[in-house]
N, C-alpha and C positions, 0 to 999 in steps of 0.2 A: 800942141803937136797932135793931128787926126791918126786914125790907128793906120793900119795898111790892108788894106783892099785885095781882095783876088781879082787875079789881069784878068779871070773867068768869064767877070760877071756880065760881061758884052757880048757873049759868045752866043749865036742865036742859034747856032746847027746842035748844040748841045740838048738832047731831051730830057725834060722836065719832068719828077714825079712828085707829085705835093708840089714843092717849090726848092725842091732839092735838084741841085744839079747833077746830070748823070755825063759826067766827065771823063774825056782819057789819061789813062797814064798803063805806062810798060810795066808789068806784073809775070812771076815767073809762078804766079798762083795762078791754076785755072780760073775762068770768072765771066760776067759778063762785059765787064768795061771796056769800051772802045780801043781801041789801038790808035797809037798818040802819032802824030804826024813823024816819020822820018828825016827828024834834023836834031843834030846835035847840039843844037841851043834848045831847043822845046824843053820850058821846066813844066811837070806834069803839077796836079794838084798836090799832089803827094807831095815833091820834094818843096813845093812852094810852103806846104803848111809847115814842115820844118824847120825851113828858113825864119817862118814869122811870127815861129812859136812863140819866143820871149818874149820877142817886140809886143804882140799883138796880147798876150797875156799878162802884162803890165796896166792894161786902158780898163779902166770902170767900165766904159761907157763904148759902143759900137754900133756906128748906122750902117746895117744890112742892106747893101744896094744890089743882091741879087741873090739868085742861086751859085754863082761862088763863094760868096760869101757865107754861104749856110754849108755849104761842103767844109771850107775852110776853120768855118767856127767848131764840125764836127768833132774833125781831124783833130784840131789845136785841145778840144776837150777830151780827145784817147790819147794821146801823147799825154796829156798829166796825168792819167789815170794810169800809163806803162810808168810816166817817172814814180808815181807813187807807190806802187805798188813796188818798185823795185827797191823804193828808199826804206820798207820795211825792216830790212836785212840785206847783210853783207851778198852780197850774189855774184857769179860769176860769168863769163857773157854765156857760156852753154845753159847754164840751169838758167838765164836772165832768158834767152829765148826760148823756152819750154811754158817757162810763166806768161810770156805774153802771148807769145803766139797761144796758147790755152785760154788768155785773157780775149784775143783776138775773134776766136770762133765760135766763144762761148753765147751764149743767150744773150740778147740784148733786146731793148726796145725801140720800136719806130716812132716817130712821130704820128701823136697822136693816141699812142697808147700810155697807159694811167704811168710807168715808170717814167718816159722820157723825160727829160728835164727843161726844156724848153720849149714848149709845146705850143706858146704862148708865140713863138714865134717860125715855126714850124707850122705849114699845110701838112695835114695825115694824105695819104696814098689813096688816092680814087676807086680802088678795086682790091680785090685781095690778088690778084695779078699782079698789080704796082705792088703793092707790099711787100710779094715774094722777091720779085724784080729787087726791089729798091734794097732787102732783107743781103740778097746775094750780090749786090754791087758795095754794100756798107760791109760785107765781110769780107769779100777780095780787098777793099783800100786798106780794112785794118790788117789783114794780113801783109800788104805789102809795105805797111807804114812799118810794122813791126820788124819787118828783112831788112827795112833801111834804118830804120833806128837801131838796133843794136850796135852796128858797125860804129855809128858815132859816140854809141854813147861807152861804149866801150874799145876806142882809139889809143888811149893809154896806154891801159893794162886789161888783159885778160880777165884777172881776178875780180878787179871792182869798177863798178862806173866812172867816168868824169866827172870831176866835182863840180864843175861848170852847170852840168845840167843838173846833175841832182842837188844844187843849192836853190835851185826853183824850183819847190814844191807844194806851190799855192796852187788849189784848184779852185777858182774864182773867175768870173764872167758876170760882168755887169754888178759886180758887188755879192754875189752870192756861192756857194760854194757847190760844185757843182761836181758828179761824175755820170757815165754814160753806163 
C-alpha cells in the first residue's frame, strides 16, 4: 500500500521557494499565505496533513512528488513534535495551547541550515528574501496547525488529550527519528 500524497503537488499557480510549496489555507493568524479559494469543500494544506497524519506516519519509505509533498512531510513532522511534547505530562487543552503555540513561533530552522533534518531532501531558499518569506509562511502554518489541532486532540475532555492520538508517538520518517 503507497503512502498518500498531497492533491498540492500539481498545483502550478503555487510559488515555490527552494522546493517548498507556498500554499493556501484560511488562518486567523496574520501571515503571508495565500487566501484559499472560496468553497466549502477546499481542504487547505493544513487540514490535509491532519487527515494523513497516521496514515502517512506509518510508511518507512516516501517518494516526494512535489512541493506538496515537502509541505506535507513538514506539517506531518510538527504535529509529532506537538503530540510529543504534549505526551511529556498530563496537560490540559489551555496550558496544551500555550506549549505549542510557544512551540509554534519559537526558533526554528530552514532548509538548508545545519539543524534541519532533512536537508537532504529539501532545496535551501535562493536569497535571504526567500528565507524570511519562507521563515514567515512556515510560522503562520505552524501556528495555524496548532488552533486546529488542539480542538482534536482535546475532543473528549478538556483535562487530557485523546488517547487515540497520543498512542502515536513515534517520530519517525524514512526510518529515522526525527523532529523540527
Amino acid at each position: 500500500m503507497p503512502a498518500y500524497h498531497s492533491n498540492f503537488n500539481d498545483d502550478k499557480q503555487s510559488k515555490l521557494i527552494g522546493n517548498v510549496s507556498i500554499l493556501p489555507f484560511s488562518s486567523k493568524h496574520r501571515g503571508i499565505a495565500p487566501t484559499p479559494p472560496n468553497d466549502p469543500e477546499y481542504i487547505d494544506i493544513i487540514s490535509e496533513s491532519i487527515i494523513l497524519f497516521r496514515a502517512n506516519s506509518l510508511f518507512r519509505n516516501f517518494e516526494i512528488k512535489g512541493g506538496g509533498d515537502r509541505m506535507l512531510i513538514y506539517l506531518i513532522l510538527f504535529i509529532s513534535d506537538c503530540i510529543a511534547k504534549l505526551s511529556r505530562g498530563q496537560v490540559n487543552s489551555g496550558d496544551a495551547m500555550k506549549q505549542l503555540h510557544t512551540l509554534a513561533v519559537d526558533s526554528f530552522s530552514l532548509p538548508g541550515e545545519a539543524g534541519f533534518p532533512l536537508n537532504s531532501l529539501y532545496a535551501p531558499p535562493q536569497s535571504k528574501m526567500d528565507a524570511d518569506t519562507l521563515r514567515s509562511y512556515l510560522t503562520q502554518a505552524r501556528v495555524e496547525t496548532v488552533n486546529r489541532l488542539i480542538p482534536i486532540l482535546y475532543a473528549q475532555s478538556n483535562t487530557s488529550p485523546d488517547k487515540y492520538w497520543m498512542s502515536f508517538n513515534k517520530r519517525k520518517f524514512m526510518g529515522k527519528s526525527l523532529s523540527l
